[in-house]
C-alpha positions as CSV (number, residue, x, y, z in Angstrom):
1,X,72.9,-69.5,-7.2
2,X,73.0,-66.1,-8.4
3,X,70.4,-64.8,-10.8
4,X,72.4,-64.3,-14.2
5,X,73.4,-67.7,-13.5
6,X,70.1,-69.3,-12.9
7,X,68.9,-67.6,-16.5
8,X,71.7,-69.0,-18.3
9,X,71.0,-72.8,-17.2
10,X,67.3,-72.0,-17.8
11,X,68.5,-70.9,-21.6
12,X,70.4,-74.0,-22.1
13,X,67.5,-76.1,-20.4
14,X,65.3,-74.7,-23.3
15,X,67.9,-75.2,-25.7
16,X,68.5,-78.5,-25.4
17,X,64.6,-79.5,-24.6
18,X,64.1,-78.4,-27.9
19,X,66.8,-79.7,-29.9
20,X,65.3,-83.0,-27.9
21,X,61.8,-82.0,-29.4
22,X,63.6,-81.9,-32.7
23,X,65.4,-84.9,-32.9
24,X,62.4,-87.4,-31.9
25,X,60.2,-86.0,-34.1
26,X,62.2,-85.5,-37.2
27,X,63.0,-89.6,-36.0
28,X,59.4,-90.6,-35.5
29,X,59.5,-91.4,-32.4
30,X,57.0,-91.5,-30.1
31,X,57.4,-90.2,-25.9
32,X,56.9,-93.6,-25.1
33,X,59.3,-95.2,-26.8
34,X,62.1,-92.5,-26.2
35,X,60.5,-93.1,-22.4
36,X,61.2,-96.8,-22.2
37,X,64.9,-96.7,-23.5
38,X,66.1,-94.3,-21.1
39,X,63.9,-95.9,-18.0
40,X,61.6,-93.1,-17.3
41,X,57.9,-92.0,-17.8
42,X,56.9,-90.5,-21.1
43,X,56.1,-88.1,-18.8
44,X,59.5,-87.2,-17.9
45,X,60.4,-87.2,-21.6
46,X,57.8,-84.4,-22.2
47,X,59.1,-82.0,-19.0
48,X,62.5,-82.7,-20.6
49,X,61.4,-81.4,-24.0
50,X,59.6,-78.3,-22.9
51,X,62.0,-77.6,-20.0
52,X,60.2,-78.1,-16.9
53,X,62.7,-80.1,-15.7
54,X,66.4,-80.5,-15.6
55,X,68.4,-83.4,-17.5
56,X,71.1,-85.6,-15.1
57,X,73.7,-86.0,-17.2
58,X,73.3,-89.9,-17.3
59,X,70.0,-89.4,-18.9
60,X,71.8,-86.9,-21.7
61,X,74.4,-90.0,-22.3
62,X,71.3,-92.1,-22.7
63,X,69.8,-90.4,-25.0
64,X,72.4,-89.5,-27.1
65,X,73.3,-93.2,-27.7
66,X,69.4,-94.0,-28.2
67,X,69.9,-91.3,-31.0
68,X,73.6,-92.4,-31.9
69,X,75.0,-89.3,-31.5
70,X,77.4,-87.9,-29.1
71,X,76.7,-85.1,-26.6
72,X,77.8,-82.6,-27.4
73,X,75.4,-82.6,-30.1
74,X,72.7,-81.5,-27.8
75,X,74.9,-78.5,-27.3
76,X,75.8,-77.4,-30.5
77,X,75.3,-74.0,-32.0
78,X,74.4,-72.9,-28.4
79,X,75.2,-69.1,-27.3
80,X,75.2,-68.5,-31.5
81,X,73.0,-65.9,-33.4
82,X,70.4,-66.3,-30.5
83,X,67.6,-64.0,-29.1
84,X,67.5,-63.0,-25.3
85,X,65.0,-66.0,-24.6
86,X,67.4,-68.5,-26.4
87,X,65.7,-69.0,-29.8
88,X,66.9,-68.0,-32.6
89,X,66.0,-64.8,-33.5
90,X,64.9,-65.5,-37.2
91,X,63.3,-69.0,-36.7
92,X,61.6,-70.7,-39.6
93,X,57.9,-71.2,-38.8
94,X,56.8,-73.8,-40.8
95,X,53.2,-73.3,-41.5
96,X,50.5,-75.8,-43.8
97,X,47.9,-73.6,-45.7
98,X,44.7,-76.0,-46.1
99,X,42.7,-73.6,-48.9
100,X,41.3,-75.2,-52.1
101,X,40.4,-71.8,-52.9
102,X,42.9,-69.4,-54.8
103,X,41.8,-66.5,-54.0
104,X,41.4,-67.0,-50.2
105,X,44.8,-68.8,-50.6
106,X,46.3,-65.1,-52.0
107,X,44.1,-63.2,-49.0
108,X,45.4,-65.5,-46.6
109,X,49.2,-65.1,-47.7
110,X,48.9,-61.2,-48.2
111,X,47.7,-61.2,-44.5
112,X,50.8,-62.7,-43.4
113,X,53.5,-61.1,-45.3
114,X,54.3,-59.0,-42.7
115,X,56.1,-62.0,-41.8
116,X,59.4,-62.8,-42.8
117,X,60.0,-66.1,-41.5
118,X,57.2,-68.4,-42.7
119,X,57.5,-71.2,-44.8
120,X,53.9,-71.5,-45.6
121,X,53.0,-74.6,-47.8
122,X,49.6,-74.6,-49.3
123,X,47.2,-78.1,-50.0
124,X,43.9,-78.0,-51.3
125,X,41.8,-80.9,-49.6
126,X,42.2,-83.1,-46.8
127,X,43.1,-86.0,-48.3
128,X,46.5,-83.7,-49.5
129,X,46.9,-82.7,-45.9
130,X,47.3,-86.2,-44.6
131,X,49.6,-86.7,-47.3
132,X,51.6,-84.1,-46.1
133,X,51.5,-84.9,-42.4
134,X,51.0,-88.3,-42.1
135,X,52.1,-90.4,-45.3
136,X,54.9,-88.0,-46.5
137,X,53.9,-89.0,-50.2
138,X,53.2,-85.2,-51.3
139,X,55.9,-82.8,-50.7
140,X,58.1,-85.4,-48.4
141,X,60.8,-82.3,-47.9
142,X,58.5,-79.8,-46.7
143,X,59.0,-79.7,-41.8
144,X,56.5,-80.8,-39.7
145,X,54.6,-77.8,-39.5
146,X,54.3,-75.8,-36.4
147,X,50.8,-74.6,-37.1
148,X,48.1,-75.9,-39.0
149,X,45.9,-73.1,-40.7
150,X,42.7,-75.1,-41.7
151,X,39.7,-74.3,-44.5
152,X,35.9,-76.1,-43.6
153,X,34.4,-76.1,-47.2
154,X,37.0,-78.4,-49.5
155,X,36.4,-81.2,-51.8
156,X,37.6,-84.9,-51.5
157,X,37.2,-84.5,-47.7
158,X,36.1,-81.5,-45.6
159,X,37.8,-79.6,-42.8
160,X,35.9,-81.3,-39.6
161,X,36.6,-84.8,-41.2
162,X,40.6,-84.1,-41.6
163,X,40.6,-82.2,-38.1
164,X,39.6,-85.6,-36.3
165,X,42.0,-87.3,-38.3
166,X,44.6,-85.1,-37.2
167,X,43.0,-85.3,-33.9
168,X,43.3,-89.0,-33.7
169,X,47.0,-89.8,-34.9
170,X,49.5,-89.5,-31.7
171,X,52.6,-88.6,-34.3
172,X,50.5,-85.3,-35.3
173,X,47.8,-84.6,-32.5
174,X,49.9,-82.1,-31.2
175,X,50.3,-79.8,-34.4
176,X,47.7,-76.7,-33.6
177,X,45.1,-76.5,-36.2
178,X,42.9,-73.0,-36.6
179,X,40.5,-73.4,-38.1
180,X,39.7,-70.6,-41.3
181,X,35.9,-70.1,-42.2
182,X,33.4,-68.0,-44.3
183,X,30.8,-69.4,-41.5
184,X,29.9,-67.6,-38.4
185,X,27.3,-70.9,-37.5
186,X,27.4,-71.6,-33.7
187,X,26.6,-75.4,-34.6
188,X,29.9,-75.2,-36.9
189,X,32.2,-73.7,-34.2
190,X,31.2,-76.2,-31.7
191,X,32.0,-78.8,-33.5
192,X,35.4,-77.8,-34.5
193,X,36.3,-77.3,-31.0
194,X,34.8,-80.1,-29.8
195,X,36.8,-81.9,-32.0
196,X,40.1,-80.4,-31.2
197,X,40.5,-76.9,-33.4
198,X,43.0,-74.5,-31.2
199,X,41.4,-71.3,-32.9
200,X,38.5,-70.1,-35.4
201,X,39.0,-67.4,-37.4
202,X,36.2,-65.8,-39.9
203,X,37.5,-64.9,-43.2
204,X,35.9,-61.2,-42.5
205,X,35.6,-58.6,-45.8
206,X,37.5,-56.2,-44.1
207,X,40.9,-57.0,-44.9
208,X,42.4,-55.4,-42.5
209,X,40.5,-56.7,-39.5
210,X,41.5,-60.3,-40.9
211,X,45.2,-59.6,-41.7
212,X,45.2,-58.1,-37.8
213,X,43.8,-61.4,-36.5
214,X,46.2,-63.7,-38.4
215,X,48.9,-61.7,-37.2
216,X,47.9,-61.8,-33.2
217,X,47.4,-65.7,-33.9
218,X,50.7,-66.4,-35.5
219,X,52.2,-64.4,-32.9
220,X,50.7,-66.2,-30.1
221,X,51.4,-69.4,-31.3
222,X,55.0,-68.4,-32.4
223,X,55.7,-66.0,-29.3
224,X,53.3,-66.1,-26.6
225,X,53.8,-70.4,-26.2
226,X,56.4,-72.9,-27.5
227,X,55.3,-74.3,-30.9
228,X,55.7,-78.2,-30.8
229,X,57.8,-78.8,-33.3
230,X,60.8,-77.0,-35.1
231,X,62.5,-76.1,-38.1
């Protein structure tokens, strides 16, 4: 197999993991279950999603009647308005803001207008954020996000408590969650990696050194790996 050839099934591998991706989570479905329709491990399922492995065509047909679609569904749109690497080269990132404070929430916004494709939605406790990600009771329209930018010092229910609730739930465990912080503490940072944070980022004073390190993490998350869930 030639090489052009071998990057164009590796593009429509990706394209179809993630339109995979895509439909089990907008369905609420877990790995497991998706797993135990088609007769293989939730395993499988996940090498499917992310591309690691190639889909027999029996499996597509199983899936697309577990989903109740045809096909050529998985297909659609395909070759169309996309980048070199497949995606689409102006790709909604859907991000949740968790900031009860409006003026870190303006800082925090201003640092990543740069950006032309975030949706950024903004809650102000934890209890909002699990309404939001988990009960679907505030702002029921608004994607699963594909990052989680997270604040330690909010009312109702602080950022280390909603982190490990996050943490614990196998529908949202996957979302990354940086952490956001006025505090530098060791003890503090520990704790919200221990308990599952995928960054910590200092709200610095100088502007420009924190608009510079939101920027590098929203490109790593949305550039240098696949973000695990779409628009």
């Amino acid at each position: 197999m030639n090489t052009d050839m071998e990057k164009e099934l590796t593009t429509i591998d990706e394209y179809i993991g993630r339109r995979l991706l895509e439909k089990r989570i907008r369905r609420g479905y877990t790995l497991a279950c998706v797993a135990s329709y088609i007769g293989r491990s939730y395993q499988q399922v996940h090498k499917y999603e992310k591309a690691e492995s190639r889909i027999p065509a029996s499996v597509l047909y199983r899936l697309a009647n577990f989903y109740g679609i045809g096909v050529d569904k998985f297909f659609e749109g395909i070759g169309k308005g996309r980048a070199a690497n497949g995606l689409t080269k102006e790709e909604k990132i859907n991000i949740l803001l968790v900031e009860d404070d409006p003026g870190d929430e303006a800082i925090t916004r201003e640092a990543l207008s740069a950006f032309h494709n975030l949706n950024i939605l903004c809650v102000h406790d934890g209890v909002q954020t699990m309404e939001v990600l988990k009960y679907k009771t505030l702002c029921p329209d608004f994607p699963r996000p594909a990052l989680i930018f997270l604040d330690l010092s909010m009312p109702r229910k602080n950022g280390i408590t909603t982190l490990k609730e996050i943490k614990r739930d196998l529908e949202i465990q996957d979302i990354p969650v940086v952490v956001l912080t006025n505090s530098v503490n060791n003890d503090v940072m520990s704790s919200a990696y221990k308990n599952g944070a995928a960054g910590y980022i200092c709200k610095s004073f100088d502007f420009s050194a924190f608009k510079k390190n939101m920027e590098d993490c929203v490109n790593y998350w949305s550039k240098a790996v696949a973000l695990p869930s779409m628009t």
